[in-house]
Each structure stands twice: as structure tokens, then as C-alpha cells.
N, C-alpha and C positions, 0 to 999 in steps of 0.2 A: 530562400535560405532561412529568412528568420520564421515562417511558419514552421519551416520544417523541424528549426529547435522547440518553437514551441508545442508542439505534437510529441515530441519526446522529453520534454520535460511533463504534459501530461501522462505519458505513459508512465514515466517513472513515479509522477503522486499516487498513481491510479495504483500501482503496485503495491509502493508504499504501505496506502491506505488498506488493501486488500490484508498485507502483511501484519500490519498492526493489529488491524480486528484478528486476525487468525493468532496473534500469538495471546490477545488478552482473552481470547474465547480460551487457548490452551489453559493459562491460570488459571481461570475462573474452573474449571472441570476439575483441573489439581485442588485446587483447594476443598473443591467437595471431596 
């Protein structure tokens, strides 16, 4: 049970993180 949270709380960093870079890549192109 508690690996099994912690396996989806990885998945949700892992998104996160994927998300974040994808939206500061998006600004940085806007601003050019």
C-alpha cells in the first residue's frame, strides 16, 4: 500500500516537472 502511494506520488512529480519545463519553454519562445 505505501509503495504503491509512493509510485504515484512519483508519477505526479514526474508530470509536474515535465509540465513546468513545457510551460517555461512556452514563455521563453513568447517572449522571442
Amino acid at each position: 500500500m505505501e509503495e504503491n502511494r509512493l509510485a504515484q506520488n512519483n508519477e505526479i512529480l514526474h508530470k509536474t516537472c515535465q509540465f513546468q519545463r513545457i510551460s517555461h519553454y512556452n514563455i521563453g519562445t513568447w517572449q522571442l
